[in-house]
N, C-alpha and C positions, 0 to 999 in steps of 0.2 A: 480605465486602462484596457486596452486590447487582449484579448485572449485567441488565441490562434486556433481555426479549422481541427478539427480530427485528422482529416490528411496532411494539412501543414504539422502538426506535433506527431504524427507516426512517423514520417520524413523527418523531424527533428531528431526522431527517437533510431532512428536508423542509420545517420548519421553520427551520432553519437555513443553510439552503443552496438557494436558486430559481437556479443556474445548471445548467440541464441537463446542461455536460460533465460540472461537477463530481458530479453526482450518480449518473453512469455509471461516472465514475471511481473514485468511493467504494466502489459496487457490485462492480466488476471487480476492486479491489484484494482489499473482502472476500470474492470467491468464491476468489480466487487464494491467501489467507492461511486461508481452511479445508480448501484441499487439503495446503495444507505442514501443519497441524494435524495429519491423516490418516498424513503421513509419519512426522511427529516426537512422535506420543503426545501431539499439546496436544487443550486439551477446543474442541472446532469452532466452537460457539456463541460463546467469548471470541474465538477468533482470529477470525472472520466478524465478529463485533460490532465489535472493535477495528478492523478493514479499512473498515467502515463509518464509522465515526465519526470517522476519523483526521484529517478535514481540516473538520470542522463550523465550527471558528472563520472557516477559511481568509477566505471570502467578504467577511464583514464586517471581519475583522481582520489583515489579510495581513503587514503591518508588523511584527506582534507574535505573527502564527501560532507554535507552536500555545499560547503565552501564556494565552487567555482558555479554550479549552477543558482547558487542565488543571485551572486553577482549579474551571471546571464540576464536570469528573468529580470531584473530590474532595467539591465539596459531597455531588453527587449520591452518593457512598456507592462507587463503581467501583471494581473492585478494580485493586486498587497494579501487577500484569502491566500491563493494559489503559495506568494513566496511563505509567509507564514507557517504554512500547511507541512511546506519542504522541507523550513527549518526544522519545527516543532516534532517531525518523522525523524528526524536524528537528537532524541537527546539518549544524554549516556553518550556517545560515541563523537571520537577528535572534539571534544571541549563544549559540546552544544549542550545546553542547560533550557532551552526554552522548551513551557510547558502549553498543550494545547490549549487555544481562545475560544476557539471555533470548531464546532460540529464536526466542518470536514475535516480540520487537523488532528481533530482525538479519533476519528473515523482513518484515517491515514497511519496515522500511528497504533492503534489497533488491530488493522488489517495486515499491513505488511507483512511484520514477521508470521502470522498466523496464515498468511497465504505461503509460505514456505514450508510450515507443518502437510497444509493440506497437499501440498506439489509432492511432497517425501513421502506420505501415505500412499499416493495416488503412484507413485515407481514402486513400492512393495504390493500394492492391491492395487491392479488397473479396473480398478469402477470411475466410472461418471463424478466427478465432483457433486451433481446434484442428485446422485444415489448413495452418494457416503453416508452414514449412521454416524448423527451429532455423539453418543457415546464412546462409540472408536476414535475421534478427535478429539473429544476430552482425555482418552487416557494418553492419548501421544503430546497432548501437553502438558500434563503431570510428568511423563516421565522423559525428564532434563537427558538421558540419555538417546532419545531418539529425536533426532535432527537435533544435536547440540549446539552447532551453532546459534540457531536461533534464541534471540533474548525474550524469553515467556515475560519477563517483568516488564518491557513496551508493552503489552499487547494487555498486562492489567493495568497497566496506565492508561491507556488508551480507551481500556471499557472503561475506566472508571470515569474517564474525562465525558468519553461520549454517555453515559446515562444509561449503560447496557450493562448484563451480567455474559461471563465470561461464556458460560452454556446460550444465552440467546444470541452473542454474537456470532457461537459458531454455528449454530440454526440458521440465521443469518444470510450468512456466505455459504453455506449448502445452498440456500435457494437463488442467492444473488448467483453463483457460480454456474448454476443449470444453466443459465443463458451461455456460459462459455466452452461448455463442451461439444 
């Protein structure tokens, strides 16, 4: 199945998504999900594309996230990793129960919300994502009151799928993230 250019899926991702965080987010997820690619012998351009795309419905369909973009990629020809991946990144949330198969989708699902930890520190302490102290991010994910929204219980699902402990993942993404500062 076809996988689309970085520039075709950044123009996808612009297209379907005019909220600035989210498209920082998108960004940060995907540079974070082609450094674990790196680690775990996946091919970079699906894990980065997947990281990108992950939340394109979000915006306009949050209720039903990630519902209408599965549907998409499937038209669109994506390969089955990629939808997987999108699903597997919503469980818990509008009815989605599937649990990750695959490296990148336990890598996807453990990255996300943990990149939204990292984003909240990074507006209270403007440092470098790959100058942050893996200690100062563990205690911001103990404590359920800062960045509440985020659900900490993906992100042990998620190391626990991918074969990481929760302190190596966020070592991890310090170093994956230095490329995005």
């Amino acid at each position: 199945m076809p996988l689309p250019t970085r520039e075709a899926a950044q123009q996808l991702l612009e297209q379907y998504v005019t909220d600035e965080y989210q498209r920082y987010h998108a960004r940060m997820v995907a540079t974070a999900l082609a450094g674990y690619a790196t680690k775990f012998a996946g091919d970079p351009e699906l894990w980065f594309i997947t990281g990108l795309l992950h939340d394109i419905d979000f915006q306009r369909h949050p209720d039903t996230h990630p519902r209408e973009s599965l549907r998409w990629f499937a038209e669109w020809g994506y390969p089955e990793e990629l939808i997987h991946a999108v699903e597997a990144h919503a469980l818990g949330y509008n009815g989605f129960t599937t649990l990750p198969r695959t490296k990148l989708a336990a890598a996807l699902l453990a990255t996300d919300e943990l990149c939204g930890i990292f984003y909240a520190y990074r507006k209270m302490n403007p440092v470098r994502y790959g100058e942050m102290k893996a200690a100062s991010i563990r205690k911001k994910v103990k404590d359920t009151g800062f960045a509440a929204k985020v659900d900490r219980a993906t992100i042990y699902t998620g190391c626990e799928h991918l074969g990481v402990t929760v302190d190596d993942h966020i070592t991890y993404l310090i170093g994956f993230l230095a490329a995005f500062d």
